[in-house]
Residue frames as a rotation matrix with the C-alpha (Angstrom) as fourth column:
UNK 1
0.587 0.809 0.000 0.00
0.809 -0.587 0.000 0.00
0.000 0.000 -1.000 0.00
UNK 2
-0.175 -0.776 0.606 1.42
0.726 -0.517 -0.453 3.08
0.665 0.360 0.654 -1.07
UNK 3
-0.913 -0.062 -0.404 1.82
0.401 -0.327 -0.856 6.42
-0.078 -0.943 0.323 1.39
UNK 4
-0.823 0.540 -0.173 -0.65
-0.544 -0.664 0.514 8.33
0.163 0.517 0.840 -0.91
UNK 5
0.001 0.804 -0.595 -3.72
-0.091 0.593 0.800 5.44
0.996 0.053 0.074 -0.08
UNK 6
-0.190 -0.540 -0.820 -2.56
0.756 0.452 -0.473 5.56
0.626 -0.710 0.323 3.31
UNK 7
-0.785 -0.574 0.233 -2.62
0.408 -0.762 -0.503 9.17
0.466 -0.300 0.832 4.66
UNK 8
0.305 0.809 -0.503 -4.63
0.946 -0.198 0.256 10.38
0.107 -0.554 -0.825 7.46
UNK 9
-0.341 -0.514 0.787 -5.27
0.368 -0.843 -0.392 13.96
0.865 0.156 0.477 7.27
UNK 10
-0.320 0.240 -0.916 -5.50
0.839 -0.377 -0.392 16.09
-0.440 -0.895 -0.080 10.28
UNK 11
-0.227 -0.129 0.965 -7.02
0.767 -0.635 0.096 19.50
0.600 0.762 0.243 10.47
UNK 12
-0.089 -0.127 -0.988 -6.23
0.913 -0.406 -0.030 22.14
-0.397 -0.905 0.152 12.49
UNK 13
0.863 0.283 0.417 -6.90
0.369 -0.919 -0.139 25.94
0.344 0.274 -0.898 12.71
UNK 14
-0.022 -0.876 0.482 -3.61
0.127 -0.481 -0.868 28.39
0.992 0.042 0.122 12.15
UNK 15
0.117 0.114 0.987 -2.81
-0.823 -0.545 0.160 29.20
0.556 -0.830 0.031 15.95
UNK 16
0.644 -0.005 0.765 -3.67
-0.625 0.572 0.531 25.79
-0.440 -0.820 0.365 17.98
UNK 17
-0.377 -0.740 0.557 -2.17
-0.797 0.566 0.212 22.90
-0.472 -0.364 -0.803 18.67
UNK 18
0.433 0.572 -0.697 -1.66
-0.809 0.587 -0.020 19.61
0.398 0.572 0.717 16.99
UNK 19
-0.151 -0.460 0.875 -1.00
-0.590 0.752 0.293 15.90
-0.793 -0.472 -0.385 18.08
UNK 20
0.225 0.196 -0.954 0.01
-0.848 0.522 -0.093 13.39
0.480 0.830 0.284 15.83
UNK 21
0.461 -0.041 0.887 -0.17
-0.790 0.437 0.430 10.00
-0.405 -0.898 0.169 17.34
UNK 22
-0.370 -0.686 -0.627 2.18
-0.924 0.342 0.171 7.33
0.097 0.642 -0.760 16.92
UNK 23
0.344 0.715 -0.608 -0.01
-0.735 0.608 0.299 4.41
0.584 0.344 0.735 17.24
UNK 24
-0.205 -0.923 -0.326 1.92
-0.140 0.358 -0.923 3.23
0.969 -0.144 -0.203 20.02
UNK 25
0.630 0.768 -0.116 1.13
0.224 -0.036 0.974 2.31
0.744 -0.639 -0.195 23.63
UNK 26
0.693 -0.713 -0.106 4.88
0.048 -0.101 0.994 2.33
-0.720 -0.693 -0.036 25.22
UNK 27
0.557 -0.585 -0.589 8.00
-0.498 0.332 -0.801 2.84
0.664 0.740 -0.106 23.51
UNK 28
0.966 -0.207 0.155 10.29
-0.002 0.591 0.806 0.34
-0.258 -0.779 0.571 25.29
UNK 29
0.530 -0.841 -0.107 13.88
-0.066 -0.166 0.984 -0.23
-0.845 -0.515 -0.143 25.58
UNK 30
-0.568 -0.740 0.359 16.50
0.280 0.236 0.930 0.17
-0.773 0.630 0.073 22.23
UNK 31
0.365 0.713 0.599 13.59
0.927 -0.334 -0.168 1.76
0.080 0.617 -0.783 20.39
UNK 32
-0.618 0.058 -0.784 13.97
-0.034 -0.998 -0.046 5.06
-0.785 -0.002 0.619 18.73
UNK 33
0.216 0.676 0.705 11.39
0.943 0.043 -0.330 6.59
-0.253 0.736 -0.628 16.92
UNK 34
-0.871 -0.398 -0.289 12.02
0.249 -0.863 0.440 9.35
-0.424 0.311 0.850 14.48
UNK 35
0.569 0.822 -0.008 9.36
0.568 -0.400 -0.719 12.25
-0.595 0.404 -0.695 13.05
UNK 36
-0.821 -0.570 -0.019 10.35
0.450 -0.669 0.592 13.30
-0.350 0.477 0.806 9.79
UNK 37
0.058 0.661 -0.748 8.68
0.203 -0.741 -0.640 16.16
-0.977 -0.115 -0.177 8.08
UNK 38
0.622 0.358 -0.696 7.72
-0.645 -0.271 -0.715 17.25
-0.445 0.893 0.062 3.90
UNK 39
0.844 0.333 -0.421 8.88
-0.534 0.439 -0.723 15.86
-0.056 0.835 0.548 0.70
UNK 40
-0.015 -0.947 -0.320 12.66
-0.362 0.303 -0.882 15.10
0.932 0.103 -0.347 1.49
UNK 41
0.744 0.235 -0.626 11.66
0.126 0.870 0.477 14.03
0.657 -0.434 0.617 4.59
UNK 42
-0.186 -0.605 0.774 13.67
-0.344 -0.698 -0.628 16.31
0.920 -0.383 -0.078 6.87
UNK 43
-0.136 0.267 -0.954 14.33
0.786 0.615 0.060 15.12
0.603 -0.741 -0.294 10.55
UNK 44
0.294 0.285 0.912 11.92
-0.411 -0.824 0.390 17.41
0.863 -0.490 -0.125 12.87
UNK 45
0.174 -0.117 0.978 12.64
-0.974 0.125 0.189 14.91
-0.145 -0.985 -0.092 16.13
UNK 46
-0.053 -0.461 -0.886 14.11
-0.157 0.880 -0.448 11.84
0.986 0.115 -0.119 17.52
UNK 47
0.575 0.051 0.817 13.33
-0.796 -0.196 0.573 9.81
0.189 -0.979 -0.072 20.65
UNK 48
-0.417 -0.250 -0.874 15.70
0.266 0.886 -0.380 6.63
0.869 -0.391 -0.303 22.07
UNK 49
0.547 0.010 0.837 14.95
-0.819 0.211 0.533 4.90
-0.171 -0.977 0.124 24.99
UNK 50
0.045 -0.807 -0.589 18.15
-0.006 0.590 -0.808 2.77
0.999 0.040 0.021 26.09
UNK 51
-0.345 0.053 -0.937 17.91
0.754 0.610 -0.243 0.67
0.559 -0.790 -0.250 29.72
UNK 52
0.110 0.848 -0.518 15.11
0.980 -0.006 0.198 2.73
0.165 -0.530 -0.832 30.48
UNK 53
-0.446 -0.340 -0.828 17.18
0.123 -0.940 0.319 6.55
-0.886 0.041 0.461 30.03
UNK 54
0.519 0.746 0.417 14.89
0.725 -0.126 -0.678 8.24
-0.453 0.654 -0.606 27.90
UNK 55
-0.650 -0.387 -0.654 16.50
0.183 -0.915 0.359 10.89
-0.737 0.113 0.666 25.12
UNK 56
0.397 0.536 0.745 14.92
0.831 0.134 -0.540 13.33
-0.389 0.834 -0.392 22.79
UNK 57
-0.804 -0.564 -0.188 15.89
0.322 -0.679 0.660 15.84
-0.499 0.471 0.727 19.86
UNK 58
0.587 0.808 -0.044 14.41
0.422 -0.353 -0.835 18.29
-0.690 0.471 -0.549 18.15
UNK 59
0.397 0.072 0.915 15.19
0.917 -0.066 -0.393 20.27
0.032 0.995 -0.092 15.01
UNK 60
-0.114 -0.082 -0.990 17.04
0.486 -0.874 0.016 23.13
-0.866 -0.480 0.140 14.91
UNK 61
-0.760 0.099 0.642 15.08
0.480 -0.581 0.657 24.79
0.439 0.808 0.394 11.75
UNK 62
-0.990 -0.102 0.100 13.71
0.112 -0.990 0.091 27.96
0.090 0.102 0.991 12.42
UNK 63
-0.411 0.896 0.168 10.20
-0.611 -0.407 0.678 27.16
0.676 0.176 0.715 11.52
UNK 64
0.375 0.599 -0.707 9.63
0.336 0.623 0.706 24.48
0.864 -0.502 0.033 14.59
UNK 65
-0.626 -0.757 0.185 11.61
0.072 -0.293 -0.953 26.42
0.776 -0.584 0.238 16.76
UNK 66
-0.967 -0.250 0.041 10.10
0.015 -0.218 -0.976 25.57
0.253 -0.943 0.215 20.53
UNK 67
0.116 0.978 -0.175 6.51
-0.993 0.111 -0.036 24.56
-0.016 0.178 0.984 18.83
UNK 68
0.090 0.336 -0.938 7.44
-0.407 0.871 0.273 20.79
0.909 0.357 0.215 19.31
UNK 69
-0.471 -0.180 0.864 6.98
-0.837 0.400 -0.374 17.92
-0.278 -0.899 -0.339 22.06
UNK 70
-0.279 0.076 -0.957 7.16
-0.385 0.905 0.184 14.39
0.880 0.420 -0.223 21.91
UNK 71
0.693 0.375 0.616 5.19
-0.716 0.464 0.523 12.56
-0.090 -0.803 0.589 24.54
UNK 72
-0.567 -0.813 -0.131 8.10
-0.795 0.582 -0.169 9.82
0.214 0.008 -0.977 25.81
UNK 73
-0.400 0.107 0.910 5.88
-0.460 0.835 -0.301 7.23
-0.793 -0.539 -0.284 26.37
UNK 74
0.689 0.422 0.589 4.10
0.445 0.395 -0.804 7.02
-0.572 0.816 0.085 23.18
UNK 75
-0.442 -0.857 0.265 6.01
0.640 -0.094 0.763 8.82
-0.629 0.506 0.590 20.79
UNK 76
0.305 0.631 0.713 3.49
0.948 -0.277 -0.159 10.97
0.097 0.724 -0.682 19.50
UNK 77
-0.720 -0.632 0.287 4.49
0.681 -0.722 0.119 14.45
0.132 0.281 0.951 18.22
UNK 78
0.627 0.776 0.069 2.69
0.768 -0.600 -0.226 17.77
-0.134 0.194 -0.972 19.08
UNK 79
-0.494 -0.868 0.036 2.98
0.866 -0.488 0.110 20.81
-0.078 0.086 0.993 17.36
UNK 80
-0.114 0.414 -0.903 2.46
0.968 -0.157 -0.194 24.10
-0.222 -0.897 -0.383 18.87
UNK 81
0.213 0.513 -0.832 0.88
-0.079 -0.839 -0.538 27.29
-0.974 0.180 -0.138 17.59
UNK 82
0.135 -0.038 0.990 0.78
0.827 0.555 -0.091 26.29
-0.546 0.831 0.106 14.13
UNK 83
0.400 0.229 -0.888 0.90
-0.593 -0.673 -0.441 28.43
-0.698 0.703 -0.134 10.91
UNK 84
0.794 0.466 -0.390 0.76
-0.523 0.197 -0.829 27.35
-0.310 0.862 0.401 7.48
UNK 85
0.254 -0.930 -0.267 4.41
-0.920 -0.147 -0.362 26.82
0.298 0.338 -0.893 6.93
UNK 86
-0.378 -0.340 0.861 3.62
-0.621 0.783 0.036 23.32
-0.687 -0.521 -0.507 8.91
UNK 87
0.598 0.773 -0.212 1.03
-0.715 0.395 -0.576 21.97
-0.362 0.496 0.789 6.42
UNK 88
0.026 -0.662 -0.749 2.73
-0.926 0.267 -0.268 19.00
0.377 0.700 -0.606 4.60
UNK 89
0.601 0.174 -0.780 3.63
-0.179 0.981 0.080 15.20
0.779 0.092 0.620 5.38
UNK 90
-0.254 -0.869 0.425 4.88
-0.967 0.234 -0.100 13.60
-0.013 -0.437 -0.900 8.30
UNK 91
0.510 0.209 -0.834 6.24
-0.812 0.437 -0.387 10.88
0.283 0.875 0.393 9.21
UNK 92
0.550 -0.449 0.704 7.57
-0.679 0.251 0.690 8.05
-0.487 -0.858 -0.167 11.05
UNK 93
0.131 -0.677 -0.724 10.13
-0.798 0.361 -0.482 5.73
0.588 0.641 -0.493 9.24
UNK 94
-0.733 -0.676 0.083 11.08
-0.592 0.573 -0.567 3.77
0.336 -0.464 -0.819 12.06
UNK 95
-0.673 0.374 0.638 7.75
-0.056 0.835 -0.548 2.20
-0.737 -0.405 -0.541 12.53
UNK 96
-0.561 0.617 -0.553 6.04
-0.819 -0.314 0.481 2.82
0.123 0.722 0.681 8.83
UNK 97
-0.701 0.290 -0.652 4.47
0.009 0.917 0.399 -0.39
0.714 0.273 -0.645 9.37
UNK 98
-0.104 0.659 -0.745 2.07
0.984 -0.040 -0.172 0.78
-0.143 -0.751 -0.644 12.16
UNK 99
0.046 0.457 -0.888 2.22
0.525 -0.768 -0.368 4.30
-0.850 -0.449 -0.275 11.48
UNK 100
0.082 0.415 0.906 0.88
0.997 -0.028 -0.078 5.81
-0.007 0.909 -0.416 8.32
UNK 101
-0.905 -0.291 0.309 1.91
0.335 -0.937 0.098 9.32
0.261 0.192 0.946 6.75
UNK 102
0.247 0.889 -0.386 -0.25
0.872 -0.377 -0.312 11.72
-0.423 -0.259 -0.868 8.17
UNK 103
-0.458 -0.033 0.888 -1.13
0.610 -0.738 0.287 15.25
0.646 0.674 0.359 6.05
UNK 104
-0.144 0.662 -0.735 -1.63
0.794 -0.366 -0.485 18.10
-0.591 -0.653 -0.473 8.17
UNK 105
-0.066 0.696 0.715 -3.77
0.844 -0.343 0.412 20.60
0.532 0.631 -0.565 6.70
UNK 106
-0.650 0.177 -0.739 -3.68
0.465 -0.676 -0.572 24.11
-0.601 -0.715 0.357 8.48
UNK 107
0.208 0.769 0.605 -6.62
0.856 -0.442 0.268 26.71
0.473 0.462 -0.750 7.84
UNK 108
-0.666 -0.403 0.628 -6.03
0.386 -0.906 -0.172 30.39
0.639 0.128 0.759 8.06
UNK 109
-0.441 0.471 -0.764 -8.05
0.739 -0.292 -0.607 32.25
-0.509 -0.832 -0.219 11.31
């Protein structure tokens, strides 16, 4: 199944907040899960968990600057005060089998 039959869009108004959920109930030890972001698939974040020491990264581009947060237990990604410039595909790679490309969609206030 390709990503394009696959994609779950989200929609959110310019301003609030989005969660994308990794479909995940726990991430557990030697797991990392990465959220990548538009067409090249830029990395926006990265979580490991190794013998229970949880770590995460974020992006340093400009447009997520201090608008992301990964919940460490699931791995889902929110991002804070949107604006258009987020619209576009993410993406998880490291579990594409369970988690499908989601399209967020922002609308203008």
């Amino acid at each position: 199944v390709s990503g394009a039959e696959t994609d779950e869009a989200v929609s959110v108004t310019e301003g609030d907040s989005v969660t994308l959920h990794a479909d995940l109930t726990e991430i557990l030890n030697d797991d990392t899960i990465l959220w990548k972001f538009g067409p090249k698939g830029s990395l926006i974040s990265q979580i490991k968990r190794k013998a229970d020491f949880t770590s995460i990264g974020y992006t340093d581009d400009a447009k997520f600057k201090g608008r992301l947060q990964v919940d460490q237990n699931t791995g889902s990604l929110t991002i804070r005060n949107t604006r258009i410039r987020h619209s576009g595909q993410y993406h998880c790679p490291s579990i594409e089998e369970e988690l499908h490309p989601r399209r967020l969609m922002l609308r203008s206030k």
